[in-house]
KEKE-3310 file (N, C-alpha, C; in steps of 0.2 Angstrom, whole numbers, plus 5000, padded with zeros to 4 digits):
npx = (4997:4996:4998:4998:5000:5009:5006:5017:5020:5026:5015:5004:4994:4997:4992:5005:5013:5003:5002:5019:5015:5010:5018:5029:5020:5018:5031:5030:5025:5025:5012:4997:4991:4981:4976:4970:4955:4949:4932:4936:4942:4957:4965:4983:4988:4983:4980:4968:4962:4970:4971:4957:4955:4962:4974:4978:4992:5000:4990:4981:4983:4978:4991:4986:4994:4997:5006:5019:5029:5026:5030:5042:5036:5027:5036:5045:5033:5031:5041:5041:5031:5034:5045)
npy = (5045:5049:5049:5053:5043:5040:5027:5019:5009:4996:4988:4988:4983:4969:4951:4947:4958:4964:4957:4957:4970:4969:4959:4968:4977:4971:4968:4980:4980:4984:4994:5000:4999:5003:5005:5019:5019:5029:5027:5015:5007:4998:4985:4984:4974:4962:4952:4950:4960:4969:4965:4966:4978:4982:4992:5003:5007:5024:5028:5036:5033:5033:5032:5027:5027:5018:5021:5013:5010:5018:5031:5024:5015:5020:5027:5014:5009:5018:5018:5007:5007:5015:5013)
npz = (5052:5035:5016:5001:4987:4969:4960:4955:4943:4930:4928:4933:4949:4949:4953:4959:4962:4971:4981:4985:4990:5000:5008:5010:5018:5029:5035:5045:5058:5068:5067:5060:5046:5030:5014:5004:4991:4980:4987:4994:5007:5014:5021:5020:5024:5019:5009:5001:5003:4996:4982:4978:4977:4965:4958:4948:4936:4938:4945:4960:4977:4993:5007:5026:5040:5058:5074:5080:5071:5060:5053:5045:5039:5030:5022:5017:5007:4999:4993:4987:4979:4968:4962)
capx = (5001:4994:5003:4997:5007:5004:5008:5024:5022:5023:5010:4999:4996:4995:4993:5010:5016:4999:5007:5024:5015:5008:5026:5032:5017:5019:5037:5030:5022:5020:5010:4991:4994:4977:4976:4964:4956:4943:4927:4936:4948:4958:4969:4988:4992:4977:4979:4962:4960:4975:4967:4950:4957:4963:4976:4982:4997:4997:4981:4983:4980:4980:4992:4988:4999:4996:5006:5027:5035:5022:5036:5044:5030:5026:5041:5045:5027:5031:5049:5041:5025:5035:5051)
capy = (5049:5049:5051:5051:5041:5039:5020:5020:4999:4995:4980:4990:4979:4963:4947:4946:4963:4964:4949:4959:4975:4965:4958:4975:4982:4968:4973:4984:4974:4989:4999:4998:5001:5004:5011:5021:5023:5033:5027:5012:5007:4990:4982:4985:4970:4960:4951:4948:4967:4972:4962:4968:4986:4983:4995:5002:5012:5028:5029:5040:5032:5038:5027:5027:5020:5022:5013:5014:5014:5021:5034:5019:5011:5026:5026:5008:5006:5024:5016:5001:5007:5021:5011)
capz = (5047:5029:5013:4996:4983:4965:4958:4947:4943:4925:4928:4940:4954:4947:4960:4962:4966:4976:4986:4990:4995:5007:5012:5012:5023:5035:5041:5050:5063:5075:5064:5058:5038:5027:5007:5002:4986:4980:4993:4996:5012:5016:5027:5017:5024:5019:5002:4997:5001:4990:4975:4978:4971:4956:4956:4941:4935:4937:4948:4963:4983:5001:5013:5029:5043:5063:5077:5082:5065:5053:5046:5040:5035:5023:5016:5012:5005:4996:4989:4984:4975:4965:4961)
cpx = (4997:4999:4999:5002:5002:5009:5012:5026:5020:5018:5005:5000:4991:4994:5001:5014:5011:5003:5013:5023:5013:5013:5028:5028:5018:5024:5034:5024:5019:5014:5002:4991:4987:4980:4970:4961:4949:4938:4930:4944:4951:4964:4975:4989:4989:4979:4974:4959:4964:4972:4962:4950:4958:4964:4978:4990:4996:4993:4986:4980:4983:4984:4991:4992:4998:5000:5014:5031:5031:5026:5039:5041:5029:5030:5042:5040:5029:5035:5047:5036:5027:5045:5051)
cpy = (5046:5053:5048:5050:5037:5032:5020:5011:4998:4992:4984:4986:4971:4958:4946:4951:4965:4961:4952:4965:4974:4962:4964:4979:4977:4965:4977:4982:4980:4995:4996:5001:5000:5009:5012:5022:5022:5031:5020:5013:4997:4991:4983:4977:4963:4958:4950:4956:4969:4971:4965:4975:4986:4990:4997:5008:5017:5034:5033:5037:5037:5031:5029:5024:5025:5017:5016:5017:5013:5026:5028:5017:5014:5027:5019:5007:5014:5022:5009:5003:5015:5020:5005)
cpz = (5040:5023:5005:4992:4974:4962:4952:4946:4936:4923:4933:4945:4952:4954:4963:4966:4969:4983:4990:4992:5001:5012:5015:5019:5031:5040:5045:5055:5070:5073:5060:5050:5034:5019:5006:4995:4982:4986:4996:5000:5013:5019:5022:5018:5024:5010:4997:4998:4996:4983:4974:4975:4967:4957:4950:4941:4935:4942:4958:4973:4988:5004:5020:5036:5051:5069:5077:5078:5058:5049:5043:5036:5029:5020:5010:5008:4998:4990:4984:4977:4967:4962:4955)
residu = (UNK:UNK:UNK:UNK:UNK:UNK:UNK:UNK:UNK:UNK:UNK:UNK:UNK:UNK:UNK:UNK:UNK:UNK:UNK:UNK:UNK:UNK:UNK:UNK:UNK:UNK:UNK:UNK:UNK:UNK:UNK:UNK:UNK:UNK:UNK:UNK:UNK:UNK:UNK:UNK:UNK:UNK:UNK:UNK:UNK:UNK:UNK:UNK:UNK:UNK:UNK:UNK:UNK:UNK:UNK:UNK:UNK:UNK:UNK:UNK:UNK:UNK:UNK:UNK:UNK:UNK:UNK:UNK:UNK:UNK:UNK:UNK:UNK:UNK:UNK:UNK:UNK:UNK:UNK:UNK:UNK:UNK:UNK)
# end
C-alpha cells in the first residue's frame, strides 16, 4: 500500500520528531514501512535514514508500508505526520 502524505509539523522534521516517527513506524513490527522522497527511499524505521531527508514542512512524500498491518501503519504514520 502507498499513500501520499504532505508534512503538517511546525519544526519539519527536526531530530527529535525524526526520532518519534521512527517510534511510531516501529509499532508496526509486522510491516516493512519505507518513505519516499523525490529519488530518494528509506527505511521509516531507520533513524539515520529519517535524518538523512531533511524533511521540511509542508514538503510532500510517498509512505510506503507492506506486511500484516500496513493499513495501520499508514494511518498512524499519516496521523502523526499531519497532527
Amino acid at each position: 500500500m502507498t499513500r501520499d502524505i504532505t508534512i503538517n509539523l511546525k519544526k519539519g522534521m527536526e531530530a527529535r520528531l525524526a526520532a518519534m516517527l521512527v517510534q511510531v513506524s516501529s509499532q508496526y513490527e509486522n510491516s516493512s514501512i519505507h518513505i519516499v522522497s523525490g529519488t530518494r527511499q528509506v527505511n521509516a524505521k531507520s533513524i539515520m535514514g529519517m535524518m538523512s531527508l531533511a524533511l521540511t514542512n509542508g514538503q510532500m512524500i510517498t509512505v510506503t508500508a507492506e506486511g500484516g498491518d500496513e493499513e495501520a501503519a499508514l494511518k498512524g504514520i499519516e496521523d502523526y505526520l499531519t497532527s
